[in-house]
N, C-alpha and C positions, 0 to 999 in steps of 0.2 A: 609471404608464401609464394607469392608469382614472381617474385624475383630469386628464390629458391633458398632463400638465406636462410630459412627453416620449416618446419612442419607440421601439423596438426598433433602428431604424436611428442614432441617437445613443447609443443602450447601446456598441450594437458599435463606431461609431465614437468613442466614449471609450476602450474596450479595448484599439483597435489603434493609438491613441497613446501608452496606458500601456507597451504592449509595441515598439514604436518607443524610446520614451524611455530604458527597460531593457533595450534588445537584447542588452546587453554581460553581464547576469545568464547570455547561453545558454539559458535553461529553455526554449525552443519548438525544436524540431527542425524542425518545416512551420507556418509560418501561413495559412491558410485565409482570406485577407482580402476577396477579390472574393465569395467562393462565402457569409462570413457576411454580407456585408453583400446581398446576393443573396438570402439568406433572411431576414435582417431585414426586406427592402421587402416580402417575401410576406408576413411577420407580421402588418407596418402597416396590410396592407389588412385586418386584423379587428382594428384597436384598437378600434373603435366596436359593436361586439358582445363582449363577456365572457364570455359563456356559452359561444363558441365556444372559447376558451383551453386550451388544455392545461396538468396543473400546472406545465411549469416553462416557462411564455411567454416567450419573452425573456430567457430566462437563460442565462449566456453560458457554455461549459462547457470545459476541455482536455483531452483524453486521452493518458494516458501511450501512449510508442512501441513499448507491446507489443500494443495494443486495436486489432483492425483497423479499418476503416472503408473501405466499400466506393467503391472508383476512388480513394481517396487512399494515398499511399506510408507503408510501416507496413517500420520496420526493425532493428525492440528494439536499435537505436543500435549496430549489427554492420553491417564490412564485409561481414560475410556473407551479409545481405540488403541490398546497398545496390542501387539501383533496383529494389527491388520494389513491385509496386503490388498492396494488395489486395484480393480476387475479391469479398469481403463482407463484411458488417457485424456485428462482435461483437453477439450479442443487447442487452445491454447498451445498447450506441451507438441500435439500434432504438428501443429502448424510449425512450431522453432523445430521440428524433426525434420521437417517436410524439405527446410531450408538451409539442412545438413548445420544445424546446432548441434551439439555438444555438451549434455545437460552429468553437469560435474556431481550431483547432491541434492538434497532435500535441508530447506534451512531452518531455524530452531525458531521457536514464535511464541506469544503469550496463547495458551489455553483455546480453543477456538476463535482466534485470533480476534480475545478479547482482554485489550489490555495498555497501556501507553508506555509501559517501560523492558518489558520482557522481562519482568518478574514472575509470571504465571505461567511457567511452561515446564511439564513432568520430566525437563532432561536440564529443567537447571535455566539458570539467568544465562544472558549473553552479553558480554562484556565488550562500554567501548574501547577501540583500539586507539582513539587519542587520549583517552583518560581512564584506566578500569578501575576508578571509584565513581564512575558516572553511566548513568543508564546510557543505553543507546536509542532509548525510545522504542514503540510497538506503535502496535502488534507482529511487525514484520522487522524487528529488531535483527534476526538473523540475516534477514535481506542485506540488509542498509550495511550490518560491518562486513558480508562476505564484498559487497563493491569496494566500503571503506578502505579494508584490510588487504585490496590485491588477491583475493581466493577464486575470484572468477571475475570476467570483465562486465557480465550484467546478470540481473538477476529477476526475480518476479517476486512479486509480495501482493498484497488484497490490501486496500482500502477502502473500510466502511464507513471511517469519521476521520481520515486521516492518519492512519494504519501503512500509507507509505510515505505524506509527506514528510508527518513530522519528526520519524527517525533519521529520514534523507537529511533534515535538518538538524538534526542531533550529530548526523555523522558528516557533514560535511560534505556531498554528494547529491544528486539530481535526483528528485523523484517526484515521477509523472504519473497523475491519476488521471486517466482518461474520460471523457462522458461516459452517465452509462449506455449501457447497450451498445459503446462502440467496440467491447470485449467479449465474446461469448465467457460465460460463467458456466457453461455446463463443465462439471469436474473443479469448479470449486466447490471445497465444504462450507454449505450454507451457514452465515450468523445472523445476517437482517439482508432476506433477498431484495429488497426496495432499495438499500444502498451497496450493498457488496460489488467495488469491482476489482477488478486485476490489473496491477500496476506496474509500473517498469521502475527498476535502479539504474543508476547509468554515474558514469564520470563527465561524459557529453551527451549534449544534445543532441548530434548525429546519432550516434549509439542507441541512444530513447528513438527519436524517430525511426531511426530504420527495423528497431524490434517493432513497436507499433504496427510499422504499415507489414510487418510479416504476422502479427498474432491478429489483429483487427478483420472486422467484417461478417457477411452475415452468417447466421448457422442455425441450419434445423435445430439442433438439440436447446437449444436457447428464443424462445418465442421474442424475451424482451430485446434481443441483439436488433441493433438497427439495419435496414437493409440498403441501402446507402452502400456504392460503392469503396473501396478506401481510399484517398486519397495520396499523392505522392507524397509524403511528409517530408521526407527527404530533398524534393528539388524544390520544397515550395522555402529554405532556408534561405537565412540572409538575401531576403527581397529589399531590405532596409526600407522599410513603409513604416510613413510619419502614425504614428495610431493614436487613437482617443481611449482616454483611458479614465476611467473612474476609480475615488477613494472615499473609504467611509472616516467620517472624521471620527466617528463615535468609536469606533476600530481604534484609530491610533490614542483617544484622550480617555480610554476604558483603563483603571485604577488597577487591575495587575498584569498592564502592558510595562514590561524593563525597560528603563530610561534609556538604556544603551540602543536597544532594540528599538524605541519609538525615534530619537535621533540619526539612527543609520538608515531606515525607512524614508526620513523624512529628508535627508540628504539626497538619497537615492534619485526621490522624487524631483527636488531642487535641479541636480545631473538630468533626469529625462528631460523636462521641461526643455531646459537649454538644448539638448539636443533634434528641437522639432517636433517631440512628441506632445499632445493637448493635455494636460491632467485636468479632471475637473472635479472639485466636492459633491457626495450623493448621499443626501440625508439616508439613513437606513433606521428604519423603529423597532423590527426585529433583534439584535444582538445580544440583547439579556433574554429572550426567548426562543434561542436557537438550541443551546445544550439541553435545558430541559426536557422542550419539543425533540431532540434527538434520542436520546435517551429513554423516552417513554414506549415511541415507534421502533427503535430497536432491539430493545428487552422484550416487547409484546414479541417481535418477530424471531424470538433468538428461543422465548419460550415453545415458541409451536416447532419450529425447526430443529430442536434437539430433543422435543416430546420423542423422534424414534430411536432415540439411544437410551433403550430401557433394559438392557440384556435377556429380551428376545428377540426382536427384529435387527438391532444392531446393538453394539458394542460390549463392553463389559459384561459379566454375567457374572455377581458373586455368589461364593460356595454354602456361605452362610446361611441361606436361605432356606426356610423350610416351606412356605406355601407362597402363591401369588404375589399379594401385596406385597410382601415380605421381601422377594423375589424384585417388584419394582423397587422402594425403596432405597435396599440396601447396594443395589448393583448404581441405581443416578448415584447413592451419599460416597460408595467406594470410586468412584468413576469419575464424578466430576469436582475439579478443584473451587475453591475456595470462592474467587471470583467469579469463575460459571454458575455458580449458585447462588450467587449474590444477584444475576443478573435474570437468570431465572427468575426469580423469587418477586422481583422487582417487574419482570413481563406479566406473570401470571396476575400478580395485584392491580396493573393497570387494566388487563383483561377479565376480570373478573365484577359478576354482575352487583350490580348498583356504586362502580368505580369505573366503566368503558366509557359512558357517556363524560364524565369528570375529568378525565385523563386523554385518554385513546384517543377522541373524538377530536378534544383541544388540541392536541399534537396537529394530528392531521389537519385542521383548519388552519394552524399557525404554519405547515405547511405549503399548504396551497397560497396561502398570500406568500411566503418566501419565495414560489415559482414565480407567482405573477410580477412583483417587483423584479425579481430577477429579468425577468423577459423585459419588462419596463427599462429598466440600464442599459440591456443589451441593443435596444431601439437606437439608443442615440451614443454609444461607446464599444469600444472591440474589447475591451478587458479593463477585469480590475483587481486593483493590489491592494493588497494586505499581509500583517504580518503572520508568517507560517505558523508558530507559537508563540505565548508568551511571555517566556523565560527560557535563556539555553538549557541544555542538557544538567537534570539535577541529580542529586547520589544517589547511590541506591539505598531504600529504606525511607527515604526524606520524604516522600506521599503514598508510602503503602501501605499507612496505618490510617487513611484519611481518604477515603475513597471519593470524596466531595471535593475536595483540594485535589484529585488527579483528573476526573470527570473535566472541571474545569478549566484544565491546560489544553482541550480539543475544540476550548472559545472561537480559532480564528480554520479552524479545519474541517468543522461539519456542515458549514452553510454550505462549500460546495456538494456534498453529499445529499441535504436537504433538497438545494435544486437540480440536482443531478448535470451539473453542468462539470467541464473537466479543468486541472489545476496541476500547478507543478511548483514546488518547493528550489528556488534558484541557488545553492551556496556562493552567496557573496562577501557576507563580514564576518568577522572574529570578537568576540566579546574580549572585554578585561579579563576575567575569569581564561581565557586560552581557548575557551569553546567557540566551534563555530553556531555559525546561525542565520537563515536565507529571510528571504523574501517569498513570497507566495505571489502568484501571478495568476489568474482564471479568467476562462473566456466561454463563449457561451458554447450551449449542447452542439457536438457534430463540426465544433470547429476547433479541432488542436490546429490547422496549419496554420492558422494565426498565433495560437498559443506558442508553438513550436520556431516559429520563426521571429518573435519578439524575443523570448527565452536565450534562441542564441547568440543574436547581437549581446544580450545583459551579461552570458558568460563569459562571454571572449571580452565584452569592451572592458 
């Protein structure tokens, strides 16, 4: 653009031929195509001044259909918000405006973005674009193939267990979950506010970093946002620093890790070593008590948080109804799919009296020790690896009749959500099968630019 070779209004009208071309992928729930190209022509009147630019000029963005955005329809892909339009703008979406973004759509998601494959979303499955007999992963499935697919060059999606990574690994592609509180959440649609954050897709790491250090930092409408300045993520790249690094062995020799999967891990590691980096062994006792423990704290918090979508205060309202009860009932049973009520169903049971203390209580204890070991690793190591799932991307249909066998593929993605510390999904190997599949990388709360600057060496080298 500053060498004039082209323009914002060509950026975006490449885009919305890319996603024309793919429409049959699903991944966009709304395209925004008059209103991007509407703000591209406003762009174009400052290609001839630079200095007026904001960091991301012209860069074309999709946000998942949980991120509001103010006077466009926003409807975490539930009948139970279908026409709603909303009042305002996810801080977040502010901030990519702030810095003359370019927000091309709204992407397609599981259900309250609850879900691992983008099966549960009221406009239909999202299809990958290396294989469309295989899921793309969730809940931000639409995320991960609008970067996959070429439909915009980054995108936003929410991670509560792994809700960016392991799509990013399903499709081939970067995807960074931040610590919490390094994202304000205000203007995401809540599912478990203890772990929901806002994530990034990206093709590179500069790409991740530099939306980062534009969406990051503190904000009134978000008490849990940290107040912590943000960091250059950006200049803090390729410092090429030797780092210490930990692995859990129990991680790699746990019975449905993919042989492929645990050899290219453990190759990897083979490669760091020799390269200067320390790897060391870090017993961990948690591991068969992480999904559980996650799952108990999430459904408790997913049932309180969608207690106000009863069609009076918010969402659905059916017609069938004759008195109150009735009136709640039948408006959650028309409203919410299939798996929101599964998960529901499942918060309420743990929350409920003489099962809180049995349940609720154990999560949270098993918890609190997963913080404190965690902080214990990060005492004497800057990050640790593991694999991002464990198995590549599977068919569709192949775990949606088995909700325990899908639970279970978020084994290596929820511990960072547990300790709230931040992670990124690397695309580095290819399976037999033709499917990709990364590496998972974590480092402690408040510290992506370590995250971030390991990350890109492992891309490029």
């Amino acid at each position: 653009m500053a060498c004039g070779e082209f323009t914002c209004t060509q950026v975006v009208e490449h885009y919305l031929s890319r996603i024309r071309q793919h429409s049959h992928l699903n991944a966009f729930v709304e395209v925004f195509a008059e209103e991007a190209l509407q703000r591209a022509a406003a762009l174009d009147r400052k290609l001839n001044d630079p200095g007026s630019w904001g960091r991301l000029f012209g860069v074309v963005v999709g946000i998942k259909d949980v991120i509001c955005y103010k006077d466009h329809p926003v409807s975490a892909s539930s009948a139970m918000l279908k026409g709603f339009t909303s009042q305002y703008s996810a801080t977040a979406v502010e901030r990519l405006l702030e810095e003359d973004a370019i927000i091309i759509g709204s992407l397609n998601c599981d259900e309250f973005a609850m879900g691992s494959s983008n099966e549960h979303s009221v406009h239909g499955k999202v299809l990958n674009a290396l294989d469309e007999t295989r899921v793309p992963g969730g809940s931000s499935g639409g995320s991960a193939v609008a970067v996959q697919a070429g439909l915009c060059r980054v995108s936003l999606g929410s991670d509560t267990g792994g809700s960016v990574r392991q799509p990013a690994d399903f499709c081939g592609i970067i995807g960074l979950k931040p610590s919490y509180g390094r994202i304000s959440r205000h203007g995401l649609i809540a599912y478990a506010s203890s772990f929901d954050q806002i994530g990034i897709f990206s093709t590179t790491i500069e790409d991740a970093a530099t939306v980062l250090s534009v969406i990051a930092g503190p904000d009134a409408y978000d008490s849990t946002c940290t107040q912590e300045a943000v960091p250059d993520y950006l200049g803090a790249l390729q410092q090429q620093a030797s780092y210490r690094i930990a692995y859990f062995p129990e991680s790699l020799e746990h019975p449905s890790l993919d042989p492929e999967i645990k050899s290219a891990i453990q190759q990897r590691m083979a490669v760091l070593s020799k390269a200067g980096h320390t790897l060391s062994p870090v017993r961990f006792d948690y591991l068969d008590y992480i999904v559980p423990a996650y799952y108990v704290m999430t459904t408790a918090e997913a049932s309180s948080n969608l207690s106000r979508y009863d069609g009076v205060r918010f969402g659905h309202r059916s017609a069938n109804a004759n008195e109150l009860e009735s009136l709640y009932t039948r408006s959650r049973s028309e409203g919410f799919g299939k798996e929101v009520k599964r998960r529901i169903m499942l918060g309420s049971f743990v929350l409920s009296a003489g099962y809180y203390d049995a349940y609720f209580s154990k999560a949270q204890q098993i918890r609190k020790l997963i913080v404190q070991t965690t902080q214990e690793i990060f005492a004497s190591h800057d990050l640790i690896i593991m694999p991002t799932v464990p198995a590549p991307a599977f068919r569709f249909g192949e775990k949606s009749k088995n909700a325990v066998d899908m639970y279970l593929g978020d084994l290596y993605t929820v511990f960072a959500n547990l300790a709230g510390i931040a992670a990124v999904s690397l695309p580095l190997f290819r399976h037999s099968n033709g499917m990709p599949f990364g590496m998972q990388v974590m480092s402690d709360r408040k510290n992506e630019t370590k995250l971030l600057d390991f990350a890109a060496g492992e891309v490029k080298g």
